[in-house]
N, C-alpha and C positions, 0 to 999 in steps of 0.2 A: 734131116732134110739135105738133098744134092745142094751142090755147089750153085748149078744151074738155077732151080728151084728158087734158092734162096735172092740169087740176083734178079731172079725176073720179080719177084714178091715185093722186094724192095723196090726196085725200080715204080712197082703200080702202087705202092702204099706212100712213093715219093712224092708220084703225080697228084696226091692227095694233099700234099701242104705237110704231111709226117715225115721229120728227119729219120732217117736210117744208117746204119751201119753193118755189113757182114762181115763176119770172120769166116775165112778160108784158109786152107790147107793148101787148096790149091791153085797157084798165081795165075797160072795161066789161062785158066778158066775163068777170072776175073777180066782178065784181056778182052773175052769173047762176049760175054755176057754184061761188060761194064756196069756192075751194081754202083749207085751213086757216089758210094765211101767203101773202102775195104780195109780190113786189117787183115793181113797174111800173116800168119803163122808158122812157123818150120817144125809141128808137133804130126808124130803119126794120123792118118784118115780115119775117122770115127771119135779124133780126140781134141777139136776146135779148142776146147777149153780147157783141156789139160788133162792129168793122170786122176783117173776116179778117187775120190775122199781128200784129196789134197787143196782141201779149201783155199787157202792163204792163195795157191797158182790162180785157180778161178778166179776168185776177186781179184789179181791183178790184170788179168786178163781182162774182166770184163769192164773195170773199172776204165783202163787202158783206151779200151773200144769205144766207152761210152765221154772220154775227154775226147777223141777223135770227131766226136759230131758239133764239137764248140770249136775245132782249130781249123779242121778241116775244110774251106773254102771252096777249092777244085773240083766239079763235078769228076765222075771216074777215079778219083784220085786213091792209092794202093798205097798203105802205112806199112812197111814192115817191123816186124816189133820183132828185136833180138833177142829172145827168148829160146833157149835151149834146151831140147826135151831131157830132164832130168838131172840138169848139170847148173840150175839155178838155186838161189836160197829165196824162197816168196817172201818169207815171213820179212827178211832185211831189204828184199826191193822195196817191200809197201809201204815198211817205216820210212823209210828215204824219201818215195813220194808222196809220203804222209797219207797213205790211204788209211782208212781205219778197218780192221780186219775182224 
Protein backbone atom coordinates (compact mmCIF):
# COMPACT_ATOMS: atom_id res chain seq x y z
CA UNK A 1 0.00 0.00 0.00
CA UNK A 2 1.23 3.89 -0.85
CA UNK A 3 2.37 5.91 1.77
CA UNK A 4 -0.50 8.13 1.10
CA UNK A 5 -3.10 5.34 1.24
CA UNK A 6 -1.79 4.14 4.30
CA UNK A 7 -2.23 7.73 6.19
CA UNK A 8 -5.51 8.53 4.92
CA UNK A 9 -6.67 4.65 6.16
CA UNK A 10 -5.32 5.26 9.40
CA UNK A 11 -6.32 8.65 9.94
CA UNK A 12 -10.53 7.08 9.25
CA UNK A 13 -9.83 3.78 11.14
CA UNK A 14 -8.50 6.54 13.93
CA UNK A 15 -11.79 8.52 13.82
CA UNK A 16 -13.04 5.18 14.91
CA UNK A 17 -11.69 4.94 18.49
CA UNK A 18 -8.77 2.17 16.80
CA UNK A 19 -5.11 3.16 17.63
CA UNK A 20 -2.90 3.18 14.62
CA UNK A 21 0.58 3.25 13.70
CA UNK A 22 2.35 3.52 10.06
CA UNK A 23 5.55 2.82 8.89
CA UNK A 24 7.02 4.84 6.21
CA UNK A 25 9.96 5.14 4.13
CA UNK A 26 8.90 8.01 3.23
CA UNK A 27 9.11 11.20 5.76
CA UNK A 28 7.96 13.54 3.88
CA UNK A 29 4.98 12.19 2.95
CA UNK A 30 4.10 11.85 6.49
CA UNK A 31 4.32 15.63 6.69
CA UNK A 32 1.62 15.97 3.95
CA UNK A 33 -0.75 13.27 4.88
CA UNK A 34 -0.10 13.52 8.79
CA UNK A 35 -1.07 9.74 9.75
CA UNK A 36 -1.83 9.96 13.61
CA UNK A 37 1.69 8.16 14.70
CA UNK A 38 4.57 7.22 12.17
CA UNK A 39 7.59 5.28 12.48
CA UNK A 40 10.09 6.26 9.67
CA UNK A 41 12.37 3.99 8.45
CA UNK A 42 15.70 4.78 6.38
CA UNK A 43 15.17 1.04 4.50
CA UNK A 44 14.66 0.96 0.58
CA UNK A 45 10.77 1.63 -1.07
CA UNK A 46 8.93 -1.60 -1.05
CA UNK A 47 10.86 -2.70 2.19
CA UNK A 48 8.75 -1.04 5.33
CA UNK A 49 9.73 -4.03 7.17
CA UNK A 50 12.85 -4.97 6.22
CA UNK A 51 15.06 -7.60 3.88
CA UNK A 52 12.78 -10.66 2.83
CA UNK A 53 13.27 -13.97 5.42
CA UNK A 54 15.21 -12.02 7.85
CA UNK A 55 12.69 -12.53 10.45
CA UNK A 56 14.63 -11.38 13.68
CA UNK A 57 14.59 -7.43 11.58
CA UNK A 58 10.70 -7.73 11.08
CA UNK A 59 9.88 -8.51 14.55
CA UNK A 60 11.91 -5.63 15.63
CA UNK A 61 10.56 -3.49 13.49
CA UNK A 62 7.12 -4.34 14.13
CA UNK A 63 7.42 -4.84 17.65
CA UNK A 64 9.17 -1.23 17.55
CA UNK A 65 5.94 0.22 15.76
CA UNK A 66 3.60 -1.48 17.93
CA UNK A 67 5.40 0.06 21.65
CA UNK A 68 5.03 3.31 19.60
CA UNK A 69 1.14 3.19 20.09
CA UNK A 70 1.60 2.94 24.18
CA UNK A 71 4.46 6.03 24.29
CA UNK A 72 3.33 7.91 21.73
CA UNK A 73 0.92 10.67 22.94
CA UNK A 74 1.38 13.62 20.15
CA UNK A 75 -1.12 13.42 17.50
CA UNK A 76 0.99 13.59 13.89
CA UNK A 77 3.90 12.70 15.84
CA UNK A 78 7.02 10.94 13.36
CA UNK A 79 9.41 8.17 15.58
CA UNK A 80 12.39 7.58 13.75
CA UNK A 81 13.95 4.47 14.43
CA UNK A 82 17.81 4.21 13.73
CA UNK A 83 17.94 1.21 11.94
CA UNK A 84 20.20 0.69 9.01
CA UNK A 85 19.61 -1.19 6.07
CA UNK A 86 21.77 -4.22 6.39
CA UNK A 87 24.33 -2.99 8.81
CA UNK A 88 22.31 -4.08 12.00
CA UNK A 89 22.44 -7.39 14.06
CA UNK A 90 18.41 -8.07 14.91
CA UNK A 91 18.91 -11.18 16.57
CA UNK A 92 21.22 -8.91 19.62
CA UNK A 93 18.85 -5.55 19.29
CA UNK A 94 15.81 -7.88 20.31
CA UNK A 95 17.58 -9.61 23.20
CA UNK A 96 18.60 -6.05 24.48
CA UNK A 97 15.07 -5.09 24.25
CA UNK A 98 13.89 -8.30 25.42
CA UNK A 99 11.77 -8.89 22.62
CA UNK A 100 11.03 -12.61 22.32
CA UNK A 101 11.77 -13.63 18.74
Amino acid sequence: MCNRSGGLIARAIESLGIPTVIIMMYKEMADVVKPPRTVHVKFPFGRPMGEPNNTAQQKVIAQDALNVLSTCKTPGSIIELPYRWRRENYESIAKDKMYSL
